[in-house]
N, C-alpha and C positions, 0 to 999 in steps of 0.2 A: 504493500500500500504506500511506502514512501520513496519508491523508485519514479524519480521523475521523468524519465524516459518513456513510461509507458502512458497512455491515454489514461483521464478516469475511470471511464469505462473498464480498460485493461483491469487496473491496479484494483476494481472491484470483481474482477471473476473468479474468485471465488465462492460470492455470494449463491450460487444454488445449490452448491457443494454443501450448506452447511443445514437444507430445508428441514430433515429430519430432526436433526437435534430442535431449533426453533422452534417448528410446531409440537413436537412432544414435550416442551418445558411452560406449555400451559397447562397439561395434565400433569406433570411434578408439582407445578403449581398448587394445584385444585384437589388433587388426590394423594399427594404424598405426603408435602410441606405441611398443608392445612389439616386442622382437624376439630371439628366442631359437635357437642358445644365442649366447652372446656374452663376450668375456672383455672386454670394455671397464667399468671399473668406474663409471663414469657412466653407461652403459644398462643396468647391474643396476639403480643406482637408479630409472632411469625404470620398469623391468620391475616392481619391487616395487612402485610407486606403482598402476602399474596392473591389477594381483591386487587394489586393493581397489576402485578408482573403476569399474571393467567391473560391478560387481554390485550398484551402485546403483538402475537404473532399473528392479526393481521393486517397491521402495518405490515409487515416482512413479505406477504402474500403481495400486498399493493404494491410493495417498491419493485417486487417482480417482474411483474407486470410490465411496468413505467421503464424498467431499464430491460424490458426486450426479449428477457430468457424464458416466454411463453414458448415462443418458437423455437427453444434448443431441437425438442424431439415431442416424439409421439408419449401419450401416458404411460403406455406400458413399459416404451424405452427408459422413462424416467423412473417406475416406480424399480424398475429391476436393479438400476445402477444406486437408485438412494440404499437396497438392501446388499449392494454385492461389495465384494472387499476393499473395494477402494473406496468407499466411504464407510468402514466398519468403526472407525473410532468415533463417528457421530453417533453409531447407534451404542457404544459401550458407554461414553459417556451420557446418555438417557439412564441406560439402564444401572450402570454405577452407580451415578449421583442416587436414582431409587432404592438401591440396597441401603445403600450409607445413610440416608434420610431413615430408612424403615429400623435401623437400628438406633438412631439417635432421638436424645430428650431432648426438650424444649430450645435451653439452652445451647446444646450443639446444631439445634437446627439454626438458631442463630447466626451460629461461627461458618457454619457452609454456607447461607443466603451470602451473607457480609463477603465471602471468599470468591463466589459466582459474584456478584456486583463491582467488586476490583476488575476481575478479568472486563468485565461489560463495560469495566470505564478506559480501559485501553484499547478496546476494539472500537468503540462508538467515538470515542476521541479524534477516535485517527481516520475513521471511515466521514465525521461530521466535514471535513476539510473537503475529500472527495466531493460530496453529495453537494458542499455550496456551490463549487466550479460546474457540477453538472446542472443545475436548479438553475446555475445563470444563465448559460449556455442553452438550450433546450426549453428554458419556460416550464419548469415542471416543478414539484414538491415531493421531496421525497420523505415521509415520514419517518420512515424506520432509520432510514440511513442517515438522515438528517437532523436539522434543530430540534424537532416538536420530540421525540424519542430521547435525543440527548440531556433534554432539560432534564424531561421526567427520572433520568438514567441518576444525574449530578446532583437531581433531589434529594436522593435516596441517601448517597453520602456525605452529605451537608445537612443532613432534614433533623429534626426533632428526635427523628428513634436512632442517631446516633449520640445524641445526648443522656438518651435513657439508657444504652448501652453499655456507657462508659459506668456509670453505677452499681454495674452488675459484679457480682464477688464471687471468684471462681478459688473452691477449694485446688488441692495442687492434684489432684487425680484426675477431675474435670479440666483442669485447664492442657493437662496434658493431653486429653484424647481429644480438646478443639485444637489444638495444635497440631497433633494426628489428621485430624480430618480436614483442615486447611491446608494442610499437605498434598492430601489425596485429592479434593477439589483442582490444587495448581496443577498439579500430577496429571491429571486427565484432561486436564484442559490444554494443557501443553502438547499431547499428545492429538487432540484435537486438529489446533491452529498448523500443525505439522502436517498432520492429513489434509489441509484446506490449501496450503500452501503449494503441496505436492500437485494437489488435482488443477491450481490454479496454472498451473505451470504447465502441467502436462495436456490438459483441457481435451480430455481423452472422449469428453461425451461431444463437445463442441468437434471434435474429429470424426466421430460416428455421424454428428447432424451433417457436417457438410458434407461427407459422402453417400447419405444416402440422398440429400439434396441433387446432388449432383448423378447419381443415378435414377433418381428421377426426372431431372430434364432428357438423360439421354433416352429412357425410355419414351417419353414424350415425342422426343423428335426424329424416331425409330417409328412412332405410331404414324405422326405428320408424313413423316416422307413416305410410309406405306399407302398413306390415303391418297399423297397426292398422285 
């Protein structure tokens, strides 16, 4: 993303690479993170956190759209390559992050949102740059990649429930397994951004769309010259 040689556009294709993980961390959201009703007042906060992060993902659908990557491929091309190996690390970190939540209290659900919002504030940061150039360029809004997503993002870590946070008194057993588990959070994330990095480079699906594009025309004009 900070290689100035490449177009914006360029420097964002990684973006469908990453659909899967995105739209499955509205159900982390809503089904993992949350749990209701609850009188614990450290899983309200985790509950509040997650009424706004569940309803992110579709922005990400819209900015899709607006930057073009409807037309990579067919559904089915698409749905086989978000399951097949070159994008396996989106789907472990889905289901990672849901093992680690299912075994964590309130508290460590805490230390993992806080650990997922870091990483989101260094992707969004750096994609928010992209998406102005393209917005001015083009006449277009792009939510997710853009302003309206980043505020919400910078809220989170400047907002009032990081003041409540700081209050919070962690015995030395607890503090050691959210350090454990921010661990794991960068760990898998890392391993993510590697995978998106990899596919952006290689653009292995965007190599299938143009040649089946292109055996498409030739078919076409096999058809033409038979008719004529």
């Amino acid at each position: 993303m900070r290689d100035a040689s490449l177009t914006e556009e360029e420097r964002l294709g990684f973006y469908p690479y990453m659909a899967h993980f995105i739209l499955s961390f509205g159900d982390i959201n809503k089904y993992m993170l949350r749990e209701e009703p609850t009188t614990n007042e450290h899983q309200k906060q985790v509950n509040l956190h997650t009424y706004e992060d569940e309803r992110h993902w579709p922005w990400y659908l819209e900015d899709f759209t607006k930057l073009g990557f409807d037309r990579l491929c067919t559904p089915t091309l698409w749905m086989r390559f978000l399951w097949s190996d070159e994008t396996r690390q989106n789907r472990i970190l889905t289901y990672r992050l849901a093992a680690l939540i299912s075994q964590a209290s309130a508290v460590e659900r805490i230390a993992i949102i806080e650990a997922i919002e870091e990483t989101g504030n260094v992707l969004f940061s750096t994609m928010l740059k992209l998406a102005k150039a393209i917005e001015s360029r083009r006449g277009i809004e792009l939510r997710y990649c853009g302003e309206f997503h980043f505020n919400l993002e910078s809220g989170h870590a400047m907002g009032s429930d990081r003041l409540e946070m700081i209050k919070i008194r962690l015995d030395e057993s607890t503090q050691a397994r959210c350090l454990y588990l921010v661990d794991e959070v960068f760990a898998l994330f890392e391993a993510w951004t590697n995978e998106l990095l990899d596919c952006a480079k290689n653009h292995s699906l965007l190599r299938h769309h143009s040649a089946q594009q292109e055996a498409i025309e030739i078919v076409g004009k096999s058809i033409q010259a038979m008719s004529a």
